[in-house]
ZAKOLRO-646507 format. One record per residue (C-alpha): x, y, z; residue in one letter. Coordinates in steps of 0.25 Angstrom, whole numbers, padded with zeros to 4 digits, always signed. Example, Ala and Ser with C-alpha at 12.3 -4.5 7.8 and 13.67 -1.06 7.14 Angstrom:
2
+0049-0018+0031a/+0055-0004+0029s/
// end
This chain:
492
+0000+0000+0000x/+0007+0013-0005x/+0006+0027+0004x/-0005+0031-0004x/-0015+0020+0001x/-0011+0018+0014x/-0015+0035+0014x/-0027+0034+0008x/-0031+0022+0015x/-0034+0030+0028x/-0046+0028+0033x/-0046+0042+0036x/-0046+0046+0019x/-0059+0035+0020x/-0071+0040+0011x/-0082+0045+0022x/-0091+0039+0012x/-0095+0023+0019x/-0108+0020+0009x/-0106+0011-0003x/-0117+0021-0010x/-0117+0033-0011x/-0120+0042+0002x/-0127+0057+0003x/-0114+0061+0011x/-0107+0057+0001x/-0114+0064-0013x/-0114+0078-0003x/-0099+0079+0003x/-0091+0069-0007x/-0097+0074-0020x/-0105+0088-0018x/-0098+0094-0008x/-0085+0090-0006x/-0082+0090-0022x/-0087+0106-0021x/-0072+0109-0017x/-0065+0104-0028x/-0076+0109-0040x/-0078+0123-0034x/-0059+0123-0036x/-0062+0118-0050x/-0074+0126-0053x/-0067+0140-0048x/-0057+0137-0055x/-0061+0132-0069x/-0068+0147-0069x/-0059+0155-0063x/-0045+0150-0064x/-0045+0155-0078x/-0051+0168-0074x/-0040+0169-0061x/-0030+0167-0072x/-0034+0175-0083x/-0040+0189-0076x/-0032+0186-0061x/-0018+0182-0065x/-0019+0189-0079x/-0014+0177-0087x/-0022+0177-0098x/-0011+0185-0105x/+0001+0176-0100x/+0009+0169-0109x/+0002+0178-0122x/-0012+0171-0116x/-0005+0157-0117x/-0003+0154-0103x/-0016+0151-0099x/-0019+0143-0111x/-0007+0134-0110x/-0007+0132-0094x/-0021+0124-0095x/-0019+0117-0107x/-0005+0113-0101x/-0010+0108-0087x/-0019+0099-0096x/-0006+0089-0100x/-0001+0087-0085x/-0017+0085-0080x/-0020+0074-0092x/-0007+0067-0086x/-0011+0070-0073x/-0025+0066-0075x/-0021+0051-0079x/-0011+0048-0069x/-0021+0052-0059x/-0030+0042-0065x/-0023+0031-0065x/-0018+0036-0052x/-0031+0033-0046x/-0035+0023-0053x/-0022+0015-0047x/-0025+0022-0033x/-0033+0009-0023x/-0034+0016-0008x/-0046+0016+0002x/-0051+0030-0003x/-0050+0025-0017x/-0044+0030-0028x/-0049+0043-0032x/-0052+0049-0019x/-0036+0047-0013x/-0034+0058-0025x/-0044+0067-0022x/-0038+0068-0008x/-0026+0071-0012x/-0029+0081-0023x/-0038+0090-0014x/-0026+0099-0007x/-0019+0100-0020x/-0032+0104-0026x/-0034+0116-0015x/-0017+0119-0017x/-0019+0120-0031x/-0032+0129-0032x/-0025+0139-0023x/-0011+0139-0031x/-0019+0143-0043x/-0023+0158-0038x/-0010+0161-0029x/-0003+0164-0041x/+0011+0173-0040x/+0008+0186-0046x/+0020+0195-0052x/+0028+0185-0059x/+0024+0180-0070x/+0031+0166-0073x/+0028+0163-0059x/+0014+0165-0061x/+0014+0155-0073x/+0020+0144-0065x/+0012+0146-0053x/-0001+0146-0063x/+0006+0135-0070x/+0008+0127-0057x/-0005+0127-0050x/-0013+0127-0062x/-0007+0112-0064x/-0008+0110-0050x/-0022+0111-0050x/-0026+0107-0063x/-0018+0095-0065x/-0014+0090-0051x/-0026+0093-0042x/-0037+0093-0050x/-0032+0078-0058x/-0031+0073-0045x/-0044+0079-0038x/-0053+0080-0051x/-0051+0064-0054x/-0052+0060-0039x/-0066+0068-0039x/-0071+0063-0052x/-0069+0050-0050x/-0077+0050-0038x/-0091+0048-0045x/-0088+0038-0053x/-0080+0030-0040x/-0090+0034-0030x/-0101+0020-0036x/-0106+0014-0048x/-0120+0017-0042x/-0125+0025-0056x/-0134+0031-0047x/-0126+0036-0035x/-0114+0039-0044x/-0125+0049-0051x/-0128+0054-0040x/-0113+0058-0036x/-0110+0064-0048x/-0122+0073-0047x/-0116+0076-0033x/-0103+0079-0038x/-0107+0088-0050x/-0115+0096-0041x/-0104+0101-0033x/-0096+0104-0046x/-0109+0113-0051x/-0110+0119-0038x/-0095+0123-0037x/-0096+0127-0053x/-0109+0133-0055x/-0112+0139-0042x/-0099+0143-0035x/-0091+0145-0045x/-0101+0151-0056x/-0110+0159-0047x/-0104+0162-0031x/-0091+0165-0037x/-0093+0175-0049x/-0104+0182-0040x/-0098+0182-0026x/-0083+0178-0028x/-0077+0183-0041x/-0081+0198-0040x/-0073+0199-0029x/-0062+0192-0034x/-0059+0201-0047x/-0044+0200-0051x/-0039+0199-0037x/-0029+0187-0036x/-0030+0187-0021x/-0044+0187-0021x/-0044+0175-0029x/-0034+0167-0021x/-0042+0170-0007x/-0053+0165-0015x/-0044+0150-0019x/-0040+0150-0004x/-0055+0149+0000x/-0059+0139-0009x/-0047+0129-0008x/-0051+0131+0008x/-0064+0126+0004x/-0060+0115-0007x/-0052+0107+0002x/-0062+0102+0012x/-0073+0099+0003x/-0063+0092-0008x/-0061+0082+0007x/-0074+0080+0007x/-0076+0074-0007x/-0064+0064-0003x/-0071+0061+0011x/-0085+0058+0003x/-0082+0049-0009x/-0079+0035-0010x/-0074+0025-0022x/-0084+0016-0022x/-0082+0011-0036x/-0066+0010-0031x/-0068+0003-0018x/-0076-0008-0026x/-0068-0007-0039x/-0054-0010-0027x/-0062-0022-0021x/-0067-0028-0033x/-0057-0038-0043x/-0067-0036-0054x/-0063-0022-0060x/-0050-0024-0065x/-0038-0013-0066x/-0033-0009-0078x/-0020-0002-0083x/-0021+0012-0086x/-0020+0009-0102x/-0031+0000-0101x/-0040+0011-0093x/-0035+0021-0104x/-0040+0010-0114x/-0052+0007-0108x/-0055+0023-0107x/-0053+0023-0123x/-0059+0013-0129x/-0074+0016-0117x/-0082+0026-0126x/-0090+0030-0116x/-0076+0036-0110x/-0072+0044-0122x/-0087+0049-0125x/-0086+0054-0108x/-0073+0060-0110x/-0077+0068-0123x/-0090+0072-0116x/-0082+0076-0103x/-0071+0084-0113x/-0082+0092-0120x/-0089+0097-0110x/-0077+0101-0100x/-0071+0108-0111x/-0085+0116-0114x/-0088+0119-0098x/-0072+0123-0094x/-0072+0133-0106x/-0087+0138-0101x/-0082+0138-0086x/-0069+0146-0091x/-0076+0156-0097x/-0088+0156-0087x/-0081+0168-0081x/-0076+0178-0094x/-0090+0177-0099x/-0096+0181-0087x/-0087+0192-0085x/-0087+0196-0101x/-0098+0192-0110x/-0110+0190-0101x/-0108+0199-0090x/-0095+0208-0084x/-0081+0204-0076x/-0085+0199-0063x/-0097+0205-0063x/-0103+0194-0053x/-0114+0192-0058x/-0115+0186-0073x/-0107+0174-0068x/-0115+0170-0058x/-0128+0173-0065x/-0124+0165-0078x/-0119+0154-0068x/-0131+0153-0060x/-0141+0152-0072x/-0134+0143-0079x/-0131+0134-0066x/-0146+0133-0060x/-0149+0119-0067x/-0137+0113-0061x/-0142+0117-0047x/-0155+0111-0052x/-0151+0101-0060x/-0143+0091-0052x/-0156+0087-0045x/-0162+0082-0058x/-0148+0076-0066x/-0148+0064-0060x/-0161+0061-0062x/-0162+0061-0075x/-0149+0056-0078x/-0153+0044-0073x/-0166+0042-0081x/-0162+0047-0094x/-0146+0043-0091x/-0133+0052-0088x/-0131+0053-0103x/-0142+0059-0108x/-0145+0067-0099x/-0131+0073-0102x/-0136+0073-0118x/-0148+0082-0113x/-0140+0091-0103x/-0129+0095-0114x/-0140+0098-0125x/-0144+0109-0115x/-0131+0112-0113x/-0127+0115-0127x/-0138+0124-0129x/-0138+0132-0117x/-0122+0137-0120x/-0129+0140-0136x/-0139+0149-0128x/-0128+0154-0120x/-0120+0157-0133x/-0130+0161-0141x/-0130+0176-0134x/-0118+0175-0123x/-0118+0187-0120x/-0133+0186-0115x/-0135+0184-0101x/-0151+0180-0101x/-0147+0170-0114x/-0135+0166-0106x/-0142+0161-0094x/-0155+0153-0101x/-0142+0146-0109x/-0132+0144-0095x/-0145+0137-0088x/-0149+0129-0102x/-0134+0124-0101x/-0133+0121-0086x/-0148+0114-0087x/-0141+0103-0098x/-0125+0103-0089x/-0135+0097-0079x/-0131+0081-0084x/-0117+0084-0088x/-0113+0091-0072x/-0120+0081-0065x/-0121+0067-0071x/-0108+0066-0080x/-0098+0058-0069x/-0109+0048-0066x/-0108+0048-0083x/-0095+0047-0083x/-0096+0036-0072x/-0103+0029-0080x/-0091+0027-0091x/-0081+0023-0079x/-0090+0012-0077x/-0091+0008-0093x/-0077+0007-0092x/-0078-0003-0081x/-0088-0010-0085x/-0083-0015-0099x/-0068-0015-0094x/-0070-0020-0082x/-0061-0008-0076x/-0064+0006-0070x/-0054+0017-0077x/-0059+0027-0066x/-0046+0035-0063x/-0042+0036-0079x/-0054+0039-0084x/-0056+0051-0072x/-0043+0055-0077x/-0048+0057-0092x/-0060+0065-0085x/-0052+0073-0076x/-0043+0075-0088x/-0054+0081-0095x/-0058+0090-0084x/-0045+0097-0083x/-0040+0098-0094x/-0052+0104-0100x/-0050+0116-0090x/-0036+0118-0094x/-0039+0117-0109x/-0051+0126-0107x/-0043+0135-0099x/-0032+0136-0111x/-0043+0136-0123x/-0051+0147-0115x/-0039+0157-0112x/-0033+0155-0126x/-0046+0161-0131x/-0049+0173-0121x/-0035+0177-0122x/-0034+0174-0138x/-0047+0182-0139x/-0039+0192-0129x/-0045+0191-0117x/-0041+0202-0108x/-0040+0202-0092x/-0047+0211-0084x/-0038+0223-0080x/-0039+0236-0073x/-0035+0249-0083x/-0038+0263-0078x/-0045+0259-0065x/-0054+0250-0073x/-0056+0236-0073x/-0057+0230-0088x/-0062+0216-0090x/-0067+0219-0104x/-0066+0207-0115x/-0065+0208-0133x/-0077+0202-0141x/-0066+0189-0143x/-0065+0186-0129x/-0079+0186-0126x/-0082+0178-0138x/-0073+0166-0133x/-0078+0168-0119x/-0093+0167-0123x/-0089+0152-0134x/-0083+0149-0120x/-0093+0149-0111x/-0105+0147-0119x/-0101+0142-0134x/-0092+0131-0131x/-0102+0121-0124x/-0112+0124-0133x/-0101+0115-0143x/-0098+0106-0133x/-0110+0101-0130x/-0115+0096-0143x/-0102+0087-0143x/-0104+0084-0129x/-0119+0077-0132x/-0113+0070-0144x/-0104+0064-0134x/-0114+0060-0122x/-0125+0054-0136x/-0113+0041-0134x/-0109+0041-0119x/-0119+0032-0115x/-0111+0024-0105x/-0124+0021-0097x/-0131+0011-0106x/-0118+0005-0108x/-0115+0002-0094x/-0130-0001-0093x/-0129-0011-0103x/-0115-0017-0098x/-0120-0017-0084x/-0134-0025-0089x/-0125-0034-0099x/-0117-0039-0085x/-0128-0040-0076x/-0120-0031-0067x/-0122-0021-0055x/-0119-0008-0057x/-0108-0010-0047x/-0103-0022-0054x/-0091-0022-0066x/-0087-0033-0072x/-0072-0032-0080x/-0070-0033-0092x/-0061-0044-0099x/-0055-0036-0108x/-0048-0029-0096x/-0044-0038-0090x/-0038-0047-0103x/
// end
């Protein structure tokens, strides 16, 4: 037994969590409240970060606009590398707590350290302040959120093969993210918090201090209030077999319902990071004015009343029409609320009835998509007799970060191609005033994109129908739901 496991063996790390089902104290502290740490971090700072960096640190011009276009797109090659080591990492990690959870333990002060690194920047030297950027950018993107962001996904699909409980946890877990995203983030924060934050780097980092303070013991109480279930039974039981990682990889390529999930998961990253980057420009210079405290929050609370609504009714449905098509349904509304939206941007009555059209059909996609995409884990298992968990989470988790540094990079490469110009003071006056260029990439950002993306994305979710399949497999064995059988090609 190496160091590592006799640590993690401690009864004192134990899971609070005692049930072999699913437990109320459980959905409320291990994947509502406790989770709110970590997606309120990610949330501020997939909005802000960009806006810190570019009207804050004033580094849209750096490098000739290039150095806020190459930093994400770099950090992406060192977190693809990350992200499968970590993978496979967990995937070979056996302690008491699991094998996911170990990780998340261990990621949640680097996650605080690296959040905080990102706003004290050292101001007067130049070089100085592009390595410190450099370094904490990576620290937090690559290092903490890698090793957090996998740990916390995969915990839906680890948590039990019960459909319905597993459902039910992801709607748990997508609520917090919603809350964090749609309500902290997109409506206290520009009304309450941003106008009083302006330009003021000191203002910002008390701000980071606060939240860190708060992140770190809700973050322990998502590793307190979830358990592996699907881990404990997959270590006690010789019938699922371990693969090598080139026949996980294999088995990954050649599962169709993996590539359709991970095309699906690309688009619609892609489309919501460069809407949720731009959230903030367009509020401050095509819908309404700079900091103005009010478009923000109004455009935010509109558009986010059905996902207050809606989470009482997702579940529902999704399990008599299927997760699938209700995703089908969602993403038609989707696409033609953001063609409302961009049919007169500039409009905020228009604007609104589109946000809350959009936000109606984003219902299936926030709530229900992990206990989809739970779904394909067990397909894998079930016609290779293997559970690739760890590697698969690691394509996911590729996908989630990568897409916000890509986004980053393709987003400043436009604003500042456009010429994009930072807020200043000349003459005793403060000038946030933007070219008919800037706005025009600002508004195809945040409202013309997604109208794209979704008529791929529904193309997409037509195939993914991973459900019957496993219905039919399940039906074909005589199995349990709890029950896999391996498969011979595997293990030949």
């Amino acid at each position: 037994m190496t160091r590592f496991q006799r640590f993690f063996d401690r009864a004192a790390l134990d899971s609070r969590v005692r049930s072999q089902d699913t437990t109320a104290k459980e959905k409320w502290l291990g994947y509502f409240l406790g989770p709110a740490g970590g997606q309120l971090l990610y949330a501020l700072l997939a909005v802000y970060l960009n806006v810190y960096y570019t009207d804050v640190l004033d580094l849209s011009n750096t490098g000739r606009g290039m150095f806020l276009t190459i930093l994400p797109i770099v950090t992406n090659v060192l977190v693809v590398v990350l992200n499968v080591l970590m993978g496979r990492i967990i995937d070979k990690t056996s302690t008491r707590q699991g094998k996911a959870r170990p990780w998340m333990l261990i990621s949640i002060p680097i996650l605080v350290a690296s959040a905080l690194l990102l706003f004290i920047v050292p101001t007067g030297n130049e070089f100085l302040k592009i390595v410190w950027v450099s370094f904490s950018y990576n620290l937090y993107y690559a290092v903490a959120i890698t090793m957090y962001g996998m740990s916390h996904n995969l915990m839906v699909p680890l948590s039990t093969k019960q459909s319905a409980q597993r459902g039910q946890l992801s709607v748990f877990n997508q609520v917090t993210t919603i809350m964090m995203s749609g309500i902290f983030v997109a409506l206290v924060f520009p009304s309450l918090i941003l106008p009083h934050l302006g330009v003021s780097r000191a203002n910002w980092i008390l701000l980071m201090g606060i939240v860190s303070i708060i992140v770190l013991p809700l973050e322990m109480l998502e590793y307190f209030y979830t358990r592996e279930r699907v881990t404990e039974a997959t270590q006690a039981s010789p019938a699922v077999a371990k693969a090598s990682f080139l026949t996980e990889i294999k088995g990954l390529v050649k599962d169709r319902y993996v590539i359709l999930a991970f095309a699906y998961f690309i688009l619609y990253t892609f489309g919501s990071s460069v809407k949720n980057l731009s959230l903030v420009y367009y509020s401050n210079y095509v819908l309404g004015t700079y900091s103005d405290g009010f478009t923000q929050t109004i455009l935010s609370m509109i558009g986010g009343i059905p996902m207050g609504i809606g989470v009482f009714a997702v579940w529902p449905i999704a399990k008599r029409v299927g997760k699938k098509n209700l995703m089908v349904a969602g993403f038609v509304l989707y696409g033609l609320g953001s063609l409302i939206c961009w049919m007169a941007p500039a409009s905020m009555p228009v604007v609104l009835v589109g946000q809350f059209v959009k936000n109606v059909g984003a219902l299936p996609a926030s709530y229900i998509f992990l206990a989809l995409f739970a779904d394909v884990l067990d397909h894998i298992e079930l016609t290779r007799g293997y559970r690739s968990d760890g590697i698969a989470m690691s394509v996911y988790n590729i996908i989630t970060t990568t897409m916000v540094g890509i986004c980053s990079g393709v987003f400043n490469l436009m604003i500042s191609a456009a010429g994009y110009a930072a807020p200043h003071y000349a003459a005793g006056k403060f000038i946030a005033v933007q070219t008919p260029a800037v706005k025009n990439v600002i508004t195809f950002s945040f409202v013309g994109l997604e109208t794209v993306t979704s008529v791929a994305i529904i193309a997409i979710l037509l195939f993914l129908t991973v459900e019957k399949a496993n219905k039919r497999l399940i039906g074909e064995r005589g199995m349990d739901v709890n029950e896999v059988e391996p498969n011979r090609e595997m293990q030949q």
